[in-house]
N, C-alpha and C positions, 0 to 999 in steps of 0.2 A: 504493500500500500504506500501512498507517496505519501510523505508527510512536508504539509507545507505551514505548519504551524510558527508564528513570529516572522512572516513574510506575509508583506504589502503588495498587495496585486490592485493598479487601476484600470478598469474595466469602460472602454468607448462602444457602443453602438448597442446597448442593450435597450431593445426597442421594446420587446412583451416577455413571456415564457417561451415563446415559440422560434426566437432569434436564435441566430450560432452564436452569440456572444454571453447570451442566458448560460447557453450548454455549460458553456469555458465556463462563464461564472459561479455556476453551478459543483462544478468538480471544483474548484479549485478553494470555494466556500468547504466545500464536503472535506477537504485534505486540509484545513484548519487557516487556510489565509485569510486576512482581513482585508475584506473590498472595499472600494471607492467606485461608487457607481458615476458615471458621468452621463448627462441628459444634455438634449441640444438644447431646448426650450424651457419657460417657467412653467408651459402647459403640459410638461411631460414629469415636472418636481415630482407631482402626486405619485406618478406610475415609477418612478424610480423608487420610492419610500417603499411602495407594495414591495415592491422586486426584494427589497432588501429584508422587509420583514418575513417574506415569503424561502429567503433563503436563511432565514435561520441567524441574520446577522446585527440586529434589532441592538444598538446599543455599541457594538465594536465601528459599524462601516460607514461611510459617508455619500451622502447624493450630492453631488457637485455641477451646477450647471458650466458648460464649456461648449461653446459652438465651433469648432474647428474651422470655420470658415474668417475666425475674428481671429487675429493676433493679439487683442488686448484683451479678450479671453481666456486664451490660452495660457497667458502670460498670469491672469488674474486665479485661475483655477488651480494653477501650478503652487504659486503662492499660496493658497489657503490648504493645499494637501500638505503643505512642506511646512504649515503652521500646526497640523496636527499630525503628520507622516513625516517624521526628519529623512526617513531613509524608506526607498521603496525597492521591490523587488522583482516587479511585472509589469508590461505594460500590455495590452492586448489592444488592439485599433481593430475595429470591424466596422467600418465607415465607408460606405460609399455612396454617391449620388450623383445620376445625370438629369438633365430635363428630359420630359418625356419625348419630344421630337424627336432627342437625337437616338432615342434606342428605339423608337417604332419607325422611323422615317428609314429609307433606302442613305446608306451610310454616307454615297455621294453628296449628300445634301445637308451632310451635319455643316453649321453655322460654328463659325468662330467664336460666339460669346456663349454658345455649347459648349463646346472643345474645351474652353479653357476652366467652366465651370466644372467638368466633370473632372480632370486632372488637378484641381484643384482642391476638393473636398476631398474626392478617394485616392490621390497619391502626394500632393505637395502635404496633406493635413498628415500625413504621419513623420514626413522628417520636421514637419513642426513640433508635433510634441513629443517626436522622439529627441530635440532638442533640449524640450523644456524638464523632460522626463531626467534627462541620462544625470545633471549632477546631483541630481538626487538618487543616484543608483551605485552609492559613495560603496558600497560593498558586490560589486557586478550584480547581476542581472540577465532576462530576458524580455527581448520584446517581439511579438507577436503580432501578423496583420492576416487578413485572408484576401484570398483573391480565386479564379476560376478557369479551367480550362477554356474557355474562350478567348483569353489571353493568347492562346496557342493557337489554336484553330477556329475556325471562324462555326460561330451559331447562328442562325436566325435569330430576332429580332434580340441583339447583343448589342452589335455595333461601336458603338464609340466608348463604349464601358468595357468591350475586350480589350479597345488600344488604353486603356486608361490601368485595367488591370496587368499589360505587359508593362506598359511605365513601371506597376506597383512591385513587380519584381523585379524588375531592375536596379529601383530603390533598395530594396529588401539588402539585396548584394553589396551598394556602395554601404546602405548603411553598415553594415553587416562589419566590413575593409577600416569606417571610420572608427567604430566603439569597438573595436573590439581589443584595444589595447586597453580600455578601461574593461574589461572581463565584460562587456555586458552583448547576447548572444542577441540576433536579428532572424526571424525567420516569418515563412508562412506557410498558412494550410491551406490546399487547395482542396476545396471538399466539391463533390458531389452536388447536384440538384437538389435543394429541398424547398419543400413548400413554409416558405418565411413572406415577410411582410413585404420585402424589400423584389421577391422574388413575383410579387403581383404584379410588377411593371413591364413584366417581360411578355410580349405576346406570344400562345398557343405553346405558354410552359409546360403542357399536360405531356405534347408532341415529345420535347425532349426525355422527360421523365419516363415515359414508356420506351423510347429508344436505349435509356441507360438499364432500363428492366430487360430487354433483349440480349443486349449484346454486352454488357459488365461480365466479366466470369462468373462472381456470386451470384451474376441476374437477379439482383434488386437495387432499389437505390440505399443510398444511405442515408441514415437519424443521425438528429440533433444529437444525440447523446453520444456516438460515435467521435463526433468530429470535437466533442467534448472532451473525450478521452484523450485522441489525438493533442489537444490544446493544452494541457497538465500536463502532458508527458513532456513537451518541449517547452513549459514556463520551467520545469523542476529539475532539477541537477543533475536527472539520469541521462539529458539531456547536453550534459557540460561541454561535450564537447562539439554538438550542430551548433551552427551556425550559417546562416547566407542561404538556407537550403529553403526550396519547395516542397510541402511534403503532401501528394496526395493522396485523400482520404474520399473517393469515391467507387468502390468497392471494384476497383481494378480497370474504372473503362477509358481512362487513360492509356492503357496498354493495348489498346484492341485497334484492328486496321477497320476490314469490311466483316 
């Protein structure tokens, strides 16, 4: 069993129960770490508090608003974790957003003040607070992003959110090159299909999900809970020595041609 008891883990994109960021949350609550929930909005305070009382953390953890998209934010949220967390141990980023044009529209016609909106929330926002994160990770660390085989090859209604997710590993790697002399390890999980909040934006997601039941070797998709597992393994020390690496967790269809 992992034990992550007296290790700070803060937690970005925890949107309900049903998020991959819950999952992670969730094991890494369960293996004894103390959370810092962060929420983008005042309208989401409420559902961050549930999350936190619903994980068992009522009293150790903190809900901290941070929009990724603000530098004075980010800046401000860092600050009040480091007024009660001198030292953290995890960071996990599960953050991503495009406008909806650009991921329904035929790719040719993503717009420029698209483009830069979507590489901006789901990959410049992780070297931001992997900035703000790292001097507080005075005893190393890991930090954690996801991203998806769309990156790689091309999906239907994907588009500008696969080039945003290849930026995200590209990042992952420099980050990976720059911290890693202060011990602190960079990676992501590329997980699988699931039906998440974030995953209703995608047109005729059902299509893929049934294709990853085909043709995956397990022939199923993969759970929350999975990619949970995956996420504690590589915040926790068994993990000391990955770093820079993608690791996917979609039950092998990655590996598959026709």
């Amino acid at each position: 069993m992992i034990d992550m008891k007296g290790k700070v883990a803060v937690v970005l994109g925890v949107a309900n129960n049903r998020s991959i960021a819950y999952a992670i949350a969730e094991k890494l609550a369960g293996a004894g770490a103390t959370l810092v929930i962060c929420y983008q909005s005042e309208r989401l305070k409420k559902a961050a508090e549930d999350l936190i009382e619903e994980l068992g953390q009522t009293g150790r953890a903190r809900a901290i608003q941070l929009d990724v998209s603000s530098d004075e934010q980010i800046d401000a949220a860092f600050a009040e974790i480091a007024a009660n967390f001198p030292t953290i141990h995890t960071l996990v980023h599960s953050v991503a957003f495009a406008p909806a044009d650009a991921i329904k529209n035929d790719f040719l016609l993503t717009k420029r003040e698209d483009f830069r909106i979507a590489h901006d929330v789901s990959v410049y926002s992780f070297i931001a607070v992997a900035r703000a994160a790292a001097p507080l990770m005075s005893d190393g660390g890991s930090m954690l992003t996801l991203t998806y085989y769309g990156s790689e090859k091309v999906f239907p209604n994907y588009n500008v959110m696969g080039v945003a997710k290849a930026a995200l590993e590209a990042t992952v790697r420099y980050l990976a090159a720059s911290l890693g002399p202060k011990n602190i390890r960079v990676n992501a999980i590329s997980a699988g299909p699931i039906k998440t909040l974030a995953a209703r934006g995608i047109g005729d997601f059902s299509t893929i999900l049934d294709t990853v039941t085909q043709r995956a070797p397990l022939h199923r998709n993969v759970e929350q809970a999975e990619v949970g597992k995956a996420g504690i393994f590589l915040c926790s020390d068994l993990a000391s020595a990955i770093t820079g690496e993608v690791m996917f967790v979609d039950c092998g269809f990655n590996i598959t041609g026709i």
